[in-house]
N, C-alpha and C positions, 0 to 999 in steps of 0.2 A: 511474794517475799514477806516473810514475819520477821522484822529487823525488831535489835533488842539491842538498845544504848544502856553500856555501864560502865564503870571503873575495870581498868585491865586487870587481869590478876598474871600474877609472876608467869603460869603456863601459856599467857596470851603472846610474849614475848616472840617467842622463833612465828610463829604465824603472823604478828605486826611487822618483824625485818621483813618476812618474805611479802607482805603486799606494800613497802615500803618500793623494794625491788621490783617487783613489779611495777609498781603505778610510778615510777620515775627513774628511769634506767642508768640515769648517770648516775649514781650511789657506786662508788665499786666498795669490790667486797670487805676493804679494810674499814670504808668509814661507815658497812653498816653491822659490822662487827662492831666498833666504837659504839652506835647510836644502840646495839641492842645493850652496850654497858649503861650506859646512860639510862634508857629507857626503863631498865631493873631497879634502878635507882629512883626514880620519878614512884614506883610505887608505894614507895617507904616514903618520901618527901612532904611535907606539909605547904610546901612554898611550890608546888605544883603537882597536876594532876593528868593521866594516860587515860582518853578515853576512848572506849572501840564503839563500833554499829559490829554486831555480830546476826546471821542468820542460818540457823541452826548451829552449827561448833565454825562455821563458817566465818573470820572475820573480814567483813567489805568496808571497813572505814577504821579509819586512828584519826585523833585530836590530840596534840601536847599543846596544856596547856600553863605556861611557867607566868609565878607571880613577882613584881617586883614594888620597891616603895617610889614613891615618885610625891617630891614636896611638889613640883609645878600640877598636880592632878589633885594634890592634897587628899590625898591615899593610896592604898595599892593598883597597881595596874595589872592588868593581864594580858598577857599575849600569846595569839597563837603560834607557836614556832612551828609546829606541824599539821598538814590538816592528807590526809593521801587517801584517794577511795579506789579500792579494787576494779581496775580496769574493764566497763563493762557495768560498772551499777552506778555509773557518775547520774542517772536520771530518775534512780528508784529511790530519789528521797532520802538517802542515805547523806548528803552537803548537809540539806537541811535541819535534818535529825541530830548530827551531830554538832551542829552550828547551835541550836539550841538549848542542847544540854551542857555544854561548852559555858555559854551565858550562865545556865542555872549555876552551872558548877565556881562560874567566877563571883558570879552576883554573894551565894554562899558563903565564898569565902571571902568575901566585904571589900570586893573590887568595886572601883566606880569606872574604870573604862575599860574595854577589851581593844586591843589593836591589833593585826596583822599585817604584815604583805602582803599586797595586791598578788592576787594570783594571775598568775601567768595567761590562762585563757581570760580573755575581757570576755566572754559570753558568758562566764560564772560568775563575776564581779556582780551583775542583778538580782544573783540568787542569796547572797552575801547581802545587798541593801535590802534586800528581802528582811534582812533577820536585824536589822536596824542599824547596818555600819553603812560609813560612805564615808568615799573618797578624802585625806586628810595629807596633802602632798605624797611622798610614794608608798603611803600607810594606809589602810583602812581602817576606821576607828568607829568604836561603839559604845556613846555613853550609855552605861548601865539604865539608866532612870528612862532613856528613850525605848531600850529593848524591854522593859518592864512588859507593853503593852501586848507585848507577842504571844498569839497561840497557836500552837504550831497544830 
């Protein structure tokens, strides 16, 4: 697999609902019609960012990554609201790949913490403190300055 992490462009769209669909089946059609509005949106947005793992025109992963201000962090925060890999390549590196470039992408834009939702499989949760988050009551959280050290 030669994966290629970048910013979505507008044609990535219909191929990110459809592995959205895929890699999590309760989406019905209406709300992923909503999320591809959304999602068109995130690429014009300055206050967050769509990133894919693509292998050849092929995409196997999506990151949303939305920013917000937070006085108790005293800075921006970041959080992943989406993270979904093509059913099938959860072990080719593809978490990791995009879990890191996710960080470049927040650090960038002058986040000091990334947080998420604990993901559903606890057997990925490892691969996530991998990339410098852990456990923050039902969040998983990633001081920037901890994740600095990472090379993927």
């Amino acid at each position: 697999m030669e994966l290629q992490v970048r910013e979505a462009r507008l044609t990535d769209i219909d191929r990110i609902t459809g592995l959205i669909e895929r890699a999590d089946p309760r989406w019905s059609p209406s709300q992923l019609a909503d999320a591809a509005d959304v999602l068109r949106q995130l690429i014009y947005l300055p206050n967050g960012s769509l990133i894919v793992a693509v292998d050849g025109r092929m995409v196997v992963g999506v990151t949303v990554l939305a920013l917000r201000p937070s006085v108790a962090a005293a800075g921006l925060v970041g959080s992943i609201d989406l993270l979904a890999v093509e059913p099938g390549h959860e072990l080719d590196g593809v978490i990791e790949a995009l879990l890191g470039e996710t960080i470049r992408t927040a650090r960038n834009k002058g986040c000091v913490m990334l947080e998420s939702e604990l993901p559903e499989d606890a057997a990925i949760v490892s691969r996530w403190e991998g990339a410098g988050f852990s456990e923050s009551g039902p969040r998983l959280r990633c001081p920037l300055t901890r994740a600095a050290a990472l090379t993927w």
